[in-house]
Backbone as CSV, one residue per row, in Angstrom:
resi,resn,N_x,N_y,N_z,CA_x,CA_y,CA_z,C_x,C_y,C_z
1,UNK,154.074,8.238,39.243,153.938,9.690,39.273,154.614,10.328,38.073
2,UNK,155.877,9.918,37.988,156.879,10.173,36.842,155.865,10.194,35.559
3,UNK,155.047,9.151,35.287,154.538,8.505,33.892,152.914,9.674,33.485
4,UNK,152.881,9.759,34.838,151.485,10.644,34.897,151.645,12.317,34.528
5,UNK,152.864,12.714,34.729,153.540,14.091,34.390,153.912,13.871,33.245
6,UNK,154.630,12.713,32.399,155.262,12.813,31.546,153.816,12.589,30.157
7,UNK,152.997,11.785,30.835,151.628,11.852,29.817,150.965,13.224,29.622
8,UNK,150.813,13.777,31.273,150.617,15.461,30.683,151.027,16.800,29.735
9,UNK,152.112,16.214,30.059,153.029,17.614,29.606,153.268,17.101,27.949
10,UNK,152.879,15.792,27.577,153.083,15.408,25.959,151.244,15.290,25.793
11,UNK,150.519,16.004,26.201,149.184,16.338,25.551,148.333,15.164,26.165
12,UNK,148.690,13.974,26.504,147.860,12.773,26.327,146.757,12.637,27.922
13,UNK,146.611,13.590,28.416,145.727,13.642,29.007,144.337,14.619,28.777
14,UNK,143.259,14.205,29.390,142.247,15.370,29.196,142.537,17.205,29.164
15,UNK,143.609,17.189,29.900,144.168,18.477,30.086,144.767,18.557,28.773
16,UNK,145.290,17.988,28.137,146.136,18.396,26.527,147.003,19.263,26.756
17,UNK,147.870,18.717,28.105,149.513,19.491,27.792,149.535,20.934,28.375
18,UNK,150.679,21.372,28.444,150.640,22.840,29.340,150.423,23.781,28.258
19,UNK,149.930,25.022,28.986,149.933,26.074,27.879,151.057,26.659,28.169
20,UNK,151.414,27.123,26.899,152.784,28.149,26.658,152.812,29.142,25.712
21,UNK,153.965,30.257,25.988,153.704,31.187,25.014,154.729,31.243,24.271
22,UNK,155.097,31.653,22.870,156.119,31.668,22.485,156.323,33.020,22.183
23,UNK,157.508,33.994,21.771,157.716,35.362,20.763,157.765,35.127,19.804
24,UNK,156.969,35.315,18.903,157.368,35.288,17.507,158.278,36.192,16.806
25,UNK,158.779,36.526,17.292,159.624,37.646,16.583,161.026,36.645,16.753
26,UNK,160.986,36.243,18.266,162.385,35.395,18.432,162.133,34.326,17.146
27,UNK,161.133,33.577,17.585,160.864,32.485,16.800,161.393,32.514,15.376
28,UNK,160.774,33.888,14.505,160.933,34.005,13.071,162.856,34.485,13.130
29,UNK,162.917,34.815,13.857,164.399,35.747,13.473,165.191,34.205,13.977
30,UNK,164.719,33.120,14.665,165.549,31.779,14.873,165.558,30.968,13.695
31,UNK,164.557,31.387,12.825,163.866,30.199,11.595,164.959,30.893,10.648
32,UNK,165.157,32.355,10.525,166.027,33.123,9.665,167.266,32.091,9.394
33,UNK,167.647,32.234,10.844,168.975,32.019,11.185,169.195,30.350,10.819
34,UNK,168.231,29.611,10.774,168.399,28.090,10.610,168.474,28.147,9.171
35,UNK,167.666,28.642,8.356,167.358,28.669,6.676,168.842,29.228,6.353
36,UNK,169.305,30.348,6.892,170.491,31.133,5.935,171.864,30.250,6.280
37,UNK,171.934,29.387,7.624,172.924,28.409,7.988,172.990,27.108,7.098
38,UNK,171.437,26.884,6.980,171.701,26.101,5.334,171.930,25.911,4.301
39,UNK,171.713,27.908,4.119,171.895,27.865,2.577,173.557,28.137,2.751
40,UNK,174.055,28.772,3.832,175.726,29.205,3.770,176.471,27.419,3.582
41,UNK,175.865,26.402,4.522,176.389,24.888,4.134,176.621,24.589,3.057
42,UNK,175.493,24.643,2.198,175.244,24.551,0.918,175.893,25.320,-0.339
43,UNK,176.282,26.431,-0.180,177.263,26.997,-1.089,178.562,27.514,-0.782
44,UNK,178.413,26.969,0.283,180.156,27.299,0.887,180.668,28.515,1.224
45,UNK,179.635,29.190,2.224,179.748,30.508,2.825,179.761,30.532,4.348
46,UNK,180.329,31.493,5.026,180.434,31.816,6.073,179.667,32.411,6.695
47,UNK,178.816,31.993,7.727,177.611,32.694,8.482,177.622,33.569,9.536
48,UNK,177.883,34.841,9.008,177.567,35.512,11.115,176.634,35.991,11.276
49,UNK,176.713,36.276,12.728,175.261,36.257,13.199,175.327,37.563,14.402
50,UNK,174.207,38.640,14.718,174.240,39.369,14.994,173.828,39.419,16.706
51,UNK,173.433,38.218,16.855,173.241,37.392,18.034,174.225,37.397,18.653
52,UNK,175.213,37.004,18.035,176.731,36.218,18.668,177.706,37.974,18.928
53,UNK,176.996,38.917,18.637,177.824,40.060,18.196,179.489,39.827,16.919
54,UNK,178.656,39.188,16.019,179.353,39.364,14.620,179.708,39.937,14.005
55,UNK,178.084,40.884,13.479,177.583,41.322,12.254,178.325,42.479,12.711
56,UNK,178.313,43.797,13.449,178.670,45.294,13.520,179.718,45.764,12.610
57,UNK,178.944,46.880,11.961,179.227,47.445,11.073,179.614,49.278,11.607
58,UNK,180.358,49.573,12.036,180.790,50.737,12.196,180.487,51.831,10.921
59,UNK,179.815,53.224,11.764,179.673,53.900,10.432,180.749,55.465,10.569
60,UNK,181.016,56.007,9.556,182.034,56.799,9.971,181.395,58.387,8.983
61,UNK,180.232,59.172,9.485,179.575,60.026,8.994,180.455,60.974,9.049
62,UNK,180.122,61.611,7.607,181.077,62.947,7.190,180.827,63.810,8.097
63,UNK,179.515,64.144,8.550,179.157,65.235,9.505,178.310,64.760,10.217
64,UNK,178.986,63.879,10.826,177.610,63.282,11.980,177.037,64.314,12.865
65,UNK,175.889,64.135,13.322,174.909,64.559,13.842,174.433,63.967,15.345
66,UNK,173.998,64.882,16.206,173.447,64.445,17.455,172.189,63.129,16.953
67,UNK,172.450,62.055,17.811,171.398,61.234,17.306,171.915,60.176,16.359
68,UNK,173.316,59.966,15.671,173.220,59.174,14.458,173.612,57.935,14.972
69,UNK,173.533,56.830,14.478,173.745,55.464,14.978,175.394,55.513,14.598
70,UNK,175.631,54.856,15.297,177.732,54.712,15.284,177.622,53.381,14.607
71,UNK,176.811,53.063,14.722,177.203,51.497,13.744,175.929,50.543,13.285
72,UNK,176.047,50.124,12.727,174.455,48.949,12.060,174.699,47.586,12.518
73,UNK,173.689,46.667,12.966,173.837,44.889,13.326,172.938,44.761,12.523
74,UNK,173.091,44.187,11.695,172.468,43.439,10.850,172.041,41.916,11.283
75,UNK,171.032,41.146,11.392,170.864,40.065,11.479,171.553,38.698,11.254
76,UNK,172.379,38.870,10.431,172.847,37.734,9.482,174.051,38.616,8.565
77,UNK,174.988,37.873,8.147,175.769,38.273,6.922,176.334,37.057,6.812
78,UNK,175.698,36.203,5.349,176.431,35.525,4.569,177.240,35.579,3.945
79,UNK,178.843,35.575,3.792,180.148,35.882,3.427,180.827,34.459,2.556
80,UNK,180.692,34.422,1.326,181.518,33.724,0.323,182.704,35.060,-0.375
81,UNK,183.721,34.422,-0.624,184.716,34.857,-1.601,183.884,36.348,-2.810
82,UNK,182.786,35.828,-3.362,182.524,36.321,-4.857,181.414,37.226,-4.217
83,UNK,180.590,36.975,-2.767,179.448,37.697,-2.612,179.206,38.168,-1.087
84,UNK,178.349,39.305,-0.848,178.258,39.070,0.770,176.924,39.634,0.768
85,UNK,176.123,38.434,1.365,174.137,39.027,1.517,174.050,39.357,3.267
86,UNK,173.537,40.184,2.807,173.204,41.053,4.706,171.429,40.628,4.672
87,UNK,171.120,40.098,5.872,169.761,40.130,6.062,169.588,40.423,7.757
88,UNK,168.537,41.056,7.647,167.715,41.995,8.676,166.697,41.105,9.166
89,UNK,166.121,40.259,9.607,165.027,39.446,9.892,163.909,40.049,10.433
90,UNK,162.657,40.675,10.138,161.714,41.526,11.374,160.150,40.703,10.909
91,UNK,159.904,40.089,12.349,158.469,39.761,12.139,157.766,40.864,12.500
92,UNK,156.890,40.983,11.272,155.766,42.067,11.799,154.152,41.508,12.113
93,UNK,153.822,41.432,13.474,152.558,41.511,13.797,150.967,41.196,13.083
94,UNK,151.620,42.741,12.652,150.275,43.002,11.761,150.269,42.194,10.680
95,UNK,151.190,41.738,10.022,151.029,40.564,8.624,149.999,39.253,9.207
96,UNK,150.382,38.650,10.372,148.842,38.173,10.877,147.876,38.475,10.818
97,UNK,147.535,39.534,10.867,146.141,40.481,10.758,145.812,39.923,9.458
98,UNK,146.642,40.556,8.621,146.527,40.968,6.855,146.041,39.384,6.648
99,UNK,146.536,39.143,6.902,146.680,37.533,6.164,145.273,36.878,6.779
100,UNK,144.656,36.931,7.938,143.319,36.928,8.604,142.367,37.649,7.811
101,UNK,142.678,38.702,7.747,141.445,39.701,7.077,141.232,39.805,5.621
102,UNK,142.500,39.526,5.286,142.791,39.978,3.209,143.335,41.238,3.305
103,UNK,143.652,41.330,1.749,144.213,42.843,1.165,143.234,43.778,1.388
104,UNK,142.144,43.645,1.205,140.876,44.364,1.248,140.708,45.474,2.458
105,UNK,141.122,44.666,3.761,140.999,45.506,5.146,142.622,45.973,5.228
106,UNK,143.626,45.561,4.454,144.621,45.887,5.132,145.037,47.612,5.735
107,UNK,144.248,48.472,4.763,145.156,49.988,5.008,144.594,50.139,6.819
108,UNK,142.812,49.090,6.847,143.046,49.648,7.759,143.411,49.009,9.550
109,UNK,143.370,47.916,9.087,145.173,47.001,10.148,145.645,47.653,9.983
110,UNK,146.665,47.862,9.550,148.177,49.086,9.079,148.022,50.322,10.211
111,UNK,147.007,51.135,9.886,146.505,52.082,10.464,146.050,51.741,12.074
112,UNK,145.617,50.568,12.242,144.958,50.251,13.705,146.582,50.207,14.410
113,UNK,147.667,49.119,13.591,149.088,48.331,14.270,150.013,49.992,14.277
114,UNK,149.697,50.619,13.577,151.097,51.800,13.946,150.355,52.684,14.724
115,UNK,149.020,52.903,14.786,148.623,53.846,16.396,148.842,52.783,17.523
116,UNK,148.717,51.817,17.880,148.852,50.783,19.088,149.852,51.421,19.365
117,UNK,149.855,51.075,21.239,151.052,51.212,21.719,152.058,50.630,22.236
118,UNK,153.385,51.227,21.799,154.142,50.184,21.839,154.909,49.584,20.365
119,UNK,153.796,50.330,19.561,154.086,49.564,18.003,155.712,50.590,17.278
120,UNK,156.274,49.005,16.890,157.748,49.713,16.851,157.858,49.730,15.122
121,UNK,156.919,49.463,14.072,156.605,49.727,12.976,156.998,50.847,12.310
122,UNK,157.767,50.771,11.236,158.670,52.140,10.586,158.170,52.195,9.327
C-alpha cells in the first residue's frame, strides 16, 4: 500500500502525481531570499530579513500626517562594513502576461491587471 502511494504522489502512475498550487509571490520573494543569502556568504555580509522581523526601519516625519507609514520593511538588507543594499522583492502577475503576449500587447495587460480586482499594482 505504502509503495502504491509513494509511486503516486512521485508522478509514476497514470494519475502523474497530485495537483498542487503554489504562490508565486511567496515563491519569488523565497528565491530573493536564497540568491541574496548567497551573495551575503560570498562577500562577507550580513543578511536580514523582513520575514524574521529584521529589516524595520522607523520613520520620524517632520510633519507627519494622518495616514503616514511609522516605519518601512524592506525585504532584505544586506549589511557589510563599506555598504548596505536594501531590496524589496515584488512578483508582479502581469509580467506573465507580458512575457506570453510580447511588448506589443503590453499597455494593454497593464491596463486589463490594474482594473482587476484585487490588483495591488502601484
Amino acid at each position: 500500500m505504502c509503495d502504491v502511494l509513494l509511486a503516486r504522489l512521485a508522478g509514476l502512475s497514470d494519475l502523474a502525481g497530485l495537483a498542487w498550487r503554489m504562490d508565486m509571490e511567496v515563491f519569488f520573494e523565497a528565491w530573493v531570499e536564497a540568491v541574496a543569502e548567497d551573495a551575503a556568504r560570498r562577500v562577507g555580509a550580513r543578511l536580514r530579513a523582513g520575514r524574521r522581523h529584521e529589516t524595520r526601519v522607523p520613520l520620524d516625519w517632520a510633519t507627519p500626517s494622518a495616514g503616514s507609514p511609522r516605519s518601512l520593511v524592506p525585504d532584505l538588507v544586506l549589511e557589510r562594513e563599506d555598504v548596505v543594499v536594501v531590496l524589496d522583492a515584488k512578483y508582479k502577475r502581469h509580467a506573465e502576461e507580458i512575457e506570453r503576449l510580447g511588448w506589443a500587447n503590453a499597455d494593454e495587460v497593464l491596463r486589463e491587471h490594474r482594473s482587476a480586482p484585487g490588483s495591488t499594482t502601484a
